[in-house]
VOGU-3710 file (C-alpha; in Angstrom, 3 decimals, decimal comma):
1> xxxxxxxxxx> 13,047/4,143/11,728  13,385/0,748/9,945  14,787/1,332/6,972  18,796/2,016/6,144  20,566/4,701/3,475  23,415/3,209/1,550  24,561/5,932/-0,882  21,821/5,488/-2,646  20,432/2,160/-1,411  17,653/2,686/1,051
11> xxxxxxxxxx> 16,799/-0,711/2,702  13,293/-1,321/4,424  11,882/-3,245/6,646  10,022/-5,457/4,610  13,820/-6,743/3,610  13,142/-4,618/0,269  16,042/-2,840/-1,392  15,590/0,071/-3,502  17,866/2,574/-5,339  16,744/6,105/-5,440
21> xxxxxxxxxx> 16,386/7,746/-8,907  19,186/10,051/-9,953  16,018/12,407/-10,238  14,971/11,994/-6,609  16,616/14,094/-3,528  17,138/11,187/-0,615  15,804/14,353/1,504  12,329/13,917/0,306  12,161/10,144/-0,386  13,749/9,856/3,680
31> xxxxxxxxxx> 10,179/12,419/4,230  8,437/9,420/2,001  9,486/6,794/4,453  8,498/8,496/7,829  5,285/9,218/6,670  4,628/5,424/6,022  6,336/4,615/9,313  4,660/7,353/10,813  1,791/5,533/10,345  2,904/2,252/11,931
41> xxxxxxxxxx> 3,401/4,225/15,053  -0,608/5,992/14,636  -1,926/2,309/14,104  0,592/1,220/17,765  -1,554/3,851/19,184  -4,821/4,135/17,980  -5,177/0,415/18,443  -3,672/0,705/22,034  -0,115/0,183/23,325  -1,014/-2,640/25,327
51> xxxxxxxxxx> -3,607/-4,576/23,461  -1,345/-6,066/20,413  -3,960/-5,886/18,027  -2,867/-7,441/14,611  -3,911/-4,655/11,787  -3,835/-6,971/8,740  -0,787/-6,087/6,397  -2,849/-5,111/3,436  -4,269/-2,362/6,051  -1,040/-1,451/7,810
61> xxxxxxxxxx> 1,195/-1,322/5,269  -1,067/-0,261/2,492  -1,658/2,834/3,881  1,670/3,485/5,240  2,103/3,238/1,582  -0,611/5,243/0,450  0,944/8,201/2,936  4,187/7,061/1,548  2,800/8,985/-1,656  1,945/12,300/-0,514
71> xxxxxxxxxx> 3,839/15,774/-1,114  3,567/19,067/0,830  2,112/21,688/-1,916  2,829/25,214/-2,265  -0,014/26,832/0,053  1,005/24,038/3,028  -1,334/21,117/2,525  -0,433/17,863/2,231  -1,892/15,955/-0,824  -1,826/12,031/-1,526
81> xxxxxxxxxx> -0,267/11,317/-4,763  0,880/7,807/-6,662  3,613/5,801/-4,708  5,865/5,644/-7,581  8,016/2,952/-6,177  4,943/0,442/-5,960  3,315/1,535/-9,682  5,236/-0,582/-12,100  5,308/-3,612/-9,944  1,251/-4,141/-9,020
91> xxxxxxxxxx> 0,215/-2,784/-13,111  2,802/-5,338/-14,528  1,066/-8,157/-12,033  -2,105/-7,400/-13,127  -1,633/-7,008/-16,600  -0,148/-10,205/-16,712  -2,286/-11,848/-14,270  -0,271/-12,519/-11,404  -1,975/-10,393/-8,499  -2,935/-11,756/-5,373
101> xxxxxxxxxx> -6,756/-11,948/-5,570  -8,579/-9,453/-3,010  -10,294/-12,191/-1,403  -7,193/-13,816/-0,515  -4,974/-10,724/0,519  -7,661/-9,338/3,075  -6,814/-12,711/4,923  -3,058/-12,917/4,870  -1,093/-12,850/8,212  2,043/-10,571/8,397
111> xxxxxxxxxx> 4,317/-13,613/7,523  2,404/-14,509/4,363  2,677/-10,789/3,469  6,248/-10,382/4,090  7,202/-13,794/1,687  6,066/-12,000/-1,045  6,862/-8,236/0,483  7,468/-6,722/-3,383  4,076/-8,065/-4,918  2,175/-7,683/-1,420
121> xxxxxxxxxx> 3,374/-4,457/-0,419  2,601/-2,814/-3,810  -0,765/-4,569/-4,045  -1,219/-3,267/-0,817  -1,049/0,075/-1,477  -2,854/-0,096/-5,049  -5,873/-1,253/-3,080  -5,929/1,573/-0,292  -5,248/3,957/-3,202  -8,382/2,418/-5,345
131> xxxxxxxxxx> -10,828/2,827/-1,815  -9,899/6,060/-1,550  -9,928/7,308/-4,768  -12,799/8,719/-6,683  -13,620/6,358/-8,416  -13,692/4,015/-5,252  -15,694/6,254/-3,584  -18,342/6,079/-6,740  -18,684/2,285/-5,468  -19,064/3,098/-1,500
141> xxxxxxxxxx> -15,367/1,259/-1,074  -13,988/4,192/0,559  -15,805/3,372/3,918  -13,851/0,139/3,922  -10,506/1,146/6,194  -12,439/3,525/8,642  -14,748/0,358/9,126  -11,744/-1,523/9,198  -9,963/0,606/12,028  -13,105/1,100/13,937
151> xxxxxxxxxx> -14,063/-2,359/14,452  -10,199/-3,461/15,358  -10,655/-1,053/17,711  -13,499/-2,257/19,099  -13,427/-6,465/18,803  -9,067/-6,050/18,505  -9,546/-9,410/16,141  -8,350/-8,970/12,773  -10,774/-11,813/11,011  -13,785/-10,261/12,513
161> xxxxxxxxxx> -12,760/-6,706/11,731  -12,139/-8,004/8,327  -15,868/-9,883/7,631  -17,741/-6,705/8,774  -16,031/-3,898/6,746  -15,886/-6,352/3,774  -19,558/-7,713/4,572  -22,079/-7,162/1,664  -19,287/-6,299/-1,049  -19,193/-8,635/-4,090
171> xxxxxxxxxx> -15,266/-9,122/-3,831  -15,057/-10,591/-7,418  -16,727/-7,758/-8,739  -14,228/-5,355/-6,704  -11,256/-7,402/-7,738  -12,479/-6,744/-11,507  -13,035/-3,063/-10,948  -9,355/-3,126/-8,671  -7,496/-4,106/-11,694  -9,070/-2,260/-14,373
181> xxxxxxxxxx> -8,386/0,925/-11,999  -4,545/-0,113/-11,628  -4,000/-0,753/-15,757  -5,722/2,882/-16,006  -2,666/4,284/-14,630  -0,579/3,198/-17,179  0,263/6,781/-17,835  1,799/7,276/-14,510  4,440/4,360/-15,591  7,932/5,983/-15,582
191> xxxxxxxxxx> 9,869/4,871/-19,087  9,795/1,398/-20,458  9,701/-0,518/-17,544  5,843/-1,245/-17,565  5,815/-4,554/-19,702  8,228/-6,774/-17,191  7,551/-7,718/-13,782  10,809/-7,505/-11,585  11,903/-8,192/-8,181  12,135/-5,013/-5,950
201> xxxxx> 16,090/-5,213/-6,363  15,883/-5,028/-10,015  14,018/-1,697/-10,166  15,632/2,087/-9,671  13,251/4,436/-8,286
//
């Protein structure tokens, strides 16, 4: 499943090490984890088995992140929420100016990605959570990963895939409004931690 439970170390893929919150049941943070690996294994699939199409990282593991967030409510439907282990990292980037730029992330390969997997992985998801929130949906960016997966799909090259769903968008002016929407969640920011970036090993979840 790609990740690893030490008491309460849980060690990803992405060579990440986290510690679960005292707060947190690992029961429901291992139900986190499949469904952002669950949708690694939708992506092997949807893309086809045989065809090795590269789904940029920002794509992939953005939303396995953004899935990574959601919670089973009371009456049985599942509803996307904040991924609180990728908050304080992407807010504290942006506040002090240290985020990847949009136009640059949409073009990194997996490797580039994975050198910087705490920044990356957090911006990652930050940006599929801004598309598909309402306020990216005010600006017509929520159309951008179903254009994304449909033309993958259809040309299976990642650069191509990328300059048609991002073709026509001003991605200054979306990088603006992308940070702006993550130093709005300040709110969401669990205790002090907001005003320091750290490394992914340096933060309990």
């Amino acid at each position: 499943m790609a990740y690893r439970f030490e008491g309460r170390k849980v060690k990803l893929d992405s060579k990440e090490e986290m510690t679960v919150a005292e707060e947190k049941n690992p029961e429901e943070v291992t139900f986190n984890i499949i469904y952002h690996e669950a949708f690694h294994q939708y992506m092997f699939y949807l893309m086809g088995r045989d065809r090795d199409v590269y789904v940029p990282s920002w794509l992939n593991e953005g939303m396995g992140d953004y899935f990574f967030g959601g919670r089973w409510n009371k009456k049985g439907g599942f509803e996307i929420g904040i991924n609180d282990w990728r908050l304080e990292t992407i807010y504290a980037a942006v506040k002090e100016g240290k985020h990847i730029p949009i136009a640059d992330i949409i073009k990194y390969s997996q490797a580039q990605y994975y050198s910087n997997a705490g920044l990356c992985y957090a911006e990652g998801w930050a940006m599929n959570y801004f598309f598909l929130s309402p306020e990216g949906r005010k600006r017509g960016y929520h159309t951008i990963p179903a254009k994304m997966f449909d033309a993958l799909q259809n040309s299976g090259n990642s650069e191509k895939a990328t300059d048609k769903a991002f073709a026509g968008v001003d991605l200054k002016k979306m990088d603006e409004e992308f940070k702006a929407f993550v130093l709005s969640m300040e709110k969401e920011l669990p205790g002090k931690a907001k005003d320091a970036v750290k490394g992914p090993n340096e933060r309990k979840r």
